[in-house]
N, C-alpha and C positions, 0 to 999 in steps of 0.2 A: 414402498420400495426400500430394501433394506439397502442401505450403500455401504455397510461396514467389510469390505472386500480388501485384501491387500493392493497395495500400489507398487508398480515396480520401480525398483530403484535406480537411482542413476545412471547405474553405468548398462540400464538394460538398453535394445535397442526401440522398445516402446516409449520410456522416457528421453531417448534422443531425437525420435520423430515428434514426441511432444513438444520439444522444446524449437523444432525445426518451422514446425506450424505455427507454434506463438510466433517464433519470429517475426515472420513476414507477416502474420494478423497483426501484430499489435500495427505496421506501419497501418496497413490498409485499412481499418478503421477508425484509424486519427486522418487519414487525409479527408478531410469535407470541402464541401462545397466553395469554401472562401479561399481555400487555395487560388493560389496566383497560376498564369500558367507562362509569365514569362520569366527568363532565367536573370533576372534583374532584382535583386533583392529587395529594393524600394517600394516594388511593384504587390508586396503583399497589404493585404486588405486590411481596413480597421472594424470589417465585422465582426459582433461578437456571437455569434451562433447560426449552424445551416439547419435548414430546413431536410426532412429524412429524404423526403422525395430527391431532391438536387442530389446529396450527398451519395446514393447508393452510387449511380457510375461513378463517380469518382473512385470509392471504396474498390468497386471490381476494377477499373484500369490501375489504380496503387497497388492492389493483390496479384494482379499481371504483372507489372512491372518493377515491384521493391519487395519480390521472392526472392528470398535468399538463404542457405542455409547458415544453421547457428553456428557461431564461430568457438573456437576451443577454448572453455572457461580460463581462467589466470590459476597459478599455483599460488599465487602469495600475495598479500598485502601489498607489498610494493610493486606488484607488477600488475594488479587491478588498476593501485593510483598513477600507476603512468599511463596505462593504456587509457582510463577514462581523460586523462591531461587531454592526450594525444586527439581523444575524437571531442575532447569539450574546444582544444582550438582549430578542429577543422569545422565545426558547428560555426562558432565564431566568425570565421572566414567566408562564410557564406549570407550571416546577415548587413545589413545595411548600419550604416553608424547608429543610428536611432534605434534599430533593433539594438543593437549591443547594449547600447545603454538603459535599455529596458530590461536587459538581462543580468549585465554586471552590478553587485551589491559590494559596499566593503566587506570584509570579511566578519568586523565584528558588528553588523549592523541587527537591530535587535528586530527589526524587518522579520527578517526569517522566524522570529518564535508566534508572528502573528499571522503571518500568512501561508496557511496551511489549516487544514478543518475539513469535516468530516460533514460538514455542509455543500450544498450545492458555492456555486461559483458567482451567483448572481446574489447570492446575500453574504459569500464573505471573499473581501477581493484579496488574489493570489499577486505574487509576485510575478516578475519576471515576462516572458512571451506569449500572449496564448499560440499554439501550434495552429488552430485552427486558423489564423492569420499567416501563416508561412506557405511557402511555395512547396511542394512536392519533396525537390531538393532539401529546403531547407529541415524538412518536417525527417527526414530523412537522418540526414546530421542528425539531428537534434535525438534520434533515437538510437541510433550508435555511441552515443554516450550512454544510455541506461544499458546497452548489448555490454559496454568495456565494463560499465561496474558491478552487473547483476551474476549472479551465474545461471546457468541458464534453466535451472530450477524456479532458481525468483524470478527471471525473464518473464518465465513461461505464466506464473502468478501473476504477476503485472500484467501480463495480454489477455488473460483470462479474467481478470478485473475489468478491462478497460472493455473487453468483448461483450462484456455481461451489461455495462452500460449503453453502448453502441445499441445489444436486442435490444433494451428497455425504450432506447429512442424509436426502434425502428416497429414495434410489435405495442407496447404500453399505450393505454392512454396518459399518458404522464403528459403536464403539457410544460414538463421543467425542461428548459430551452439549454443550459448548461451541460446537459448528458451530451457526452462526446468533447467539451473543452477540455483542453488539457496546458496545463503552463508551465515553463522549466526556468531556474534561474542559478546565477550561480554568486557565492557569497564569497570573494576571493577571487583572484585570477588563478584560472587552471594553472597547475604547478605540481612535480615530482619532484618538489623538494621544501616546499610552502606549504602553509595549512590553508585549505581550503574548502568549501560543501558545493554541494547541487541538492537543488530542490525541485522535486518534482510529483506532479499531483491534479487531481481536479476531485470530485463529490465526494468518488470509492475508494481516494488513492493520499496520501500524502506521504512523500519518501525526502525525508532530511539523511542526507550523507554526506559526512563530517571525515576527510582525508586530510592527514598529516603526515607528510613521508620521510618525514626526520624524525619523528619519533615511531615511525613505523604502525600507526593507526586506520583504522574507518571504523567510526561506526553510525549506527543506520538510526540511531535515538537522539529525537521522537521518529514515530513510525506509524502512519494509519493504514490500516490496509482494510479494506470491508468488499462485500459481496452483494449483491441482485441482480440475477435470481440464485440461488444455489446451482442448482443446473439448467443447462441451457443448449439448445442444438446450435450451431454454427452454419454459417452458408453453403460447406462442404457435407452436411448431415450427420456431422460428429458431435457426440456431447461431452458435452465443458461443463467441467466441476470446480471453477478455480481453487476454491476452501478445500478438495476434499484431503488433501495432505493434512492442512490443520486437524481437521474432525477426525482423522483417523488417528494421530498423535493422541489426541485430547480425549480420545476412548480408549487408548489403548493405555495410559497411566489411569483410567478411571479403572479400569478393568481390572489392573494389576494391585487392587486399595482389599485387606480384608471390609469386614465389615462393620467392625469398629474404627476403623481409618476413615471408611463413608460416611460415617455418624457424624465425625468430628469433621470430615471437607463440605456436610450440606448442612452445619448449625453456624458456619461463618454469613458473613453478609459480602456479598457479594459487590467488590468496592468499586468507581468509575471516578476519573483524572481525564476529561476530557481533551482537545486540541486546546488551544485557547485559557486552559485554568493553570493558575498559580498553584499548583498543587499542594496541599503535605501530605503523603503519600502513605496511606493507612499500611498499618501494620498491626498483627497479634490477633486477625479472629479468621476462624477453619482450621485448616489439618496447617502443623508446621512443617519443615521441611527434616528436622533433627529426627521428624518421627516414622521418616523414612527410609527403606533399605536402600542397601545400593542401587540394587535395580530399580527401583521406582525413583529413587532419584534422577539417575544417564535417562528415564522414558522424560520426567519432568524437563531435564534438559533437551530432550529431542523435541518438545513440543515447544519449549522459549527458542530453538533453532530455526523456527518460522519468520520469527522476527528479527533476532539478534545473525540470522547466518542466509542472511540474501545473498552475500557475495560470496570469492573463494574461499578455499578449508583452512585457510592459515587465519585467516581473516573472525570464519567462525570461532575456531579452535579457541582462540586469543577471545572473544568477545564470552563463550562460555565458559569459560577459565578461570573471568572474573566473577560470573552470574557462582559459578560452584562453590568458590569458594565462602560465597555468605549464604548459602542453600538452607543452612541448618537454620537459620534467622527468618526464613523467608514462609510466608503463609500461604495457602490456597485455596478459593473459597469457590463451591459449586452453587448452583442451581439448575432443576431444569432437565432435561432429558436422562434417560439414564443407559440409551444407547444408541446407535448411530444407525437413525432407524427415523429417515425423514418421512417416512408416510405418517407418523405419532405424532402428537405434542406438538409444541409450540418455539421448537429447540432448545439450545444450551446458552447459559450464561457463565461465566467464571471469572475471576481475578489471580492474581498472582502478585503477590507484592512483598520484597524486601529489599537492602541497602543497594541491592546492584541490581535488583529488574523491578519493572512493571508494566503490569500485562493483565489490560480489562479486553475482556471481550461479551459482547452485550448481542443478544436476539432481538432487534425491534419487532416489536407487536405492529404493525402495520405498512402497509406497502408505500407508503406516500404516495398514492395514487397511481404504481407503476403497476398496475393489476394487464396479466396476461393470461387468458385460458388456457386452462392446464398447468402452469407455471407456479409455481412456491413462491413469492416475493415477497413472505413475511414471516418473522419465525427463523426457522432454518434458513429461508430465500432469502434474510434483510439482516445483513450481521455489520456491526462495527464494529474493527479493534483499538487500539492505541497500546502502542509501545512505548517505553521511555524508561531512562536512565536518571534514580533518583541523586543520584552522584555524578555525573557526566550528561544528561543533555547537552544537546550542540556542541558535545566537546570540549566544555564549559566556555564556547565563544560569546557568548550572550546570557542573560537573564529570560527566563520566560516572564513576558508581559501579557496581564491581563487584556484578554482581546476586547476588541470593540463591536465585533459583529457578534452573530446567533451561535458561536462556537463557543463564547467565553463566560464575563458576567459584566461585561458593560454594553449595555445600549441596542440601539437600533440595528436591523441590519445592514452592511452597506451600499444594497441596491435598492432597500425599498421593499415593503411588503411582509409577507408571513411565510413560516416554513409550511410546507407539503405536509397534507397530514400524516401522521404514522411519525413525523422528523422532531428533532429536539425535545426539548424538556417534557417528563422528568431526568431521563438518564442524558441529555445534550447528545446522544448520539443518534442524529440525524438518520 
């Protein structure tokens, strides 16, 4: 299957209806089974995982009933950070005192740099709520907060991530209990005029965003975003690509490389800055950035825009602004496919690393067990990223500290047990 096809753009009316569908999927596949079903906040459950069978109705009644269409993205930085305020304290308003304080973190608590990882949920614990514990409503709230900060390009990423694990629960022999957890927290009291994050994440997903609206900020580092399967049919019979924006960027600057520009982007080493690691953050082998034109430069910016520009354009704008202006500094190093052409190989690997970005993205060799017929779940089908700001993580609210679970380089996991095979070391990317 060649998938190298254009996508349309934003403001077509194919990418509106994409974005219209994520919507309401992303609720309907977070509502499981542990759902409460009274309007009492107290009343949700301290399961940690449903079972597929229970969870499907639930799934189709949440897809019946928390349809909604996509709301009109933000213009600007400051009107992202109000509007996310606005539904982080109607979220708030619906949990129970205990819930809140499971969610609210100080601002500068270094909490947030360890919980998040590219592991499942059972070996490294998240912050914050799990959803799967909340009531319909609550799980609701909880996701009009990612609708006010995401635009609804990254929405629709996010639902397609979270979709893609929802099939693996529902189709895979996988027997990792964790697919379908999802946990939000917030590091700060929601505020349009205070600095403050949300975190939010579980196996495929881990999204730190960092709002300041006195200094007029968000940004979205660190960032995990990963995929299984690549593609996937949906309970409507449509097929989900979450990646393929990424893959079609990250071919279309390979594309744009003479030949001797290829030389020098596939004799670099292809570098990885896990969740959880204390980084220093390689720099100086592959193709540099100085040794690029204009145009392959704005492509190389269009493909660090996956990461750096989930929310609205002012927001992007301002986050690539900074990535450009140390571009010339900045390395790129290939492996691995050499076109967008999942029926081949084994996919692509790459990095991207200088003073203002970094950006590993890693092909696991292995499914972790989530093997589906017919289905890619390794290779192309099993991708981790990791975003991060070697200058700005967390908005400099914190230090990253060495993790303690399978994410980092200290110790055991935190539930107990071993990763799935095809997950962690050598590359730590689960």
């Amino acid at each position: 299957m060649n998938t190298n096809t254009p996508r349309p753009s934003a403001a077509t009316p194919a990418r509106r209806r994409l974005a219209c569908v994520a919507s309401w999927a992303l609720v309907a596949v977070l509502a499981l089974s542990s759902c409460g079903t009274s309007d009492d906040a107290t009343a949700a459950s301290s399961a940690s995982s449903a079972t597929t069978s229970s969870a499907t109705t639930t799934v189709a009644d949440a897809a019946t009933t928390a349809a909604r269409s996509a709301s009109t993205d933000a213009t600007s930085t400051t009107q992202t950070i109000a509007d996310t305020a606005a539904a982080a304290d109607a979220f708030l308003a619906t949990l129970s005192d205990e819930q809140r304080e499971q969610v609210l973190h100080a601002y500068e608590d270094e909490t947030k740099t360890t919980s998040w990882s590219n592991f499942p949920v059972t070996f490294v614990e998240r912050a914050g709520v799990n959803l799967a514990e909340l009531t319909e409503e609550q799980q609701a709230a909880a996701l009009e907060v990612l609708e006010a900060l995401l635009s609804e390009e990254g929405y629709a990423t996010v639902a397609g991530i979270i979709g893609g694990d929802q099939y693996l629960a529902d189709n895979s022999g996988s027997t990792e209990d964790s697919l379908g957890q999802y946990y939000i927290a917030f590091f700060g009291d929601p505020s349009d005029t205070e600095a403050w994050a949300v975190q939010f994440g579980g196996h495929h997903l881990g999204i730190n965003a960092t709002m300041d609206a006195a200094a007029g900020t968000l940004t979205f580092a660190p960032t995990h975003l990963g995929v299984q399967p690549a593609v996937y049919t949906n309970e409507d019979g449509e097929e989900v690509q979450p990646f393929d924006a990424i893959y079609t960027d990250a071919f279309a600057f390979y594309d744009s490389l003479t030949d001797d520009q290829l030389a020098t982007l596939t004799s670099g080493e292809v570098s990885m800055c896990a969740p959880g690691d204390t980084c220093d953050f390689p720099t100086g082998s592959g193709l540099q950035g100085s040794d690029l034109t204009d145009e392959q430069q704005q492509l190389l910016l269009d493909l660090v825009a996956n990461w750096a520009g989930l929310a609205d354009a002012e927001t992007t704008a301002s986050a690539l602004a900074v990535i450009e202006a140390t571009l010339d500094d900045t390395y790129i190093s290939w492996s691995g496919a050499t076109s967008y052409d999942m029926s081949t190989g084994d996919g692509v690997s790459f990095s991207i690393s200088g003073p203002g970005v970094y950006i590993a993205f890693q092909a696991q060799q292995g499914s972790a067990g989530a093997d589906v017929d017919g289905v890619t779940t390794s290779g192309w089908g099993h991708v981790h990223t990791v975003y991060r700001d070697p200058s700005n993580d967390y908005a400099g609210s914190a230090t990253q500290q060495a993790a303690t679970g399978m994410n980092g380089t200290g110790g055991a996991p935190g539930a107990g047990g071993t990763p799935p095979a095809g997950d962690g070391p050598p590359s730590t990317m689960g």
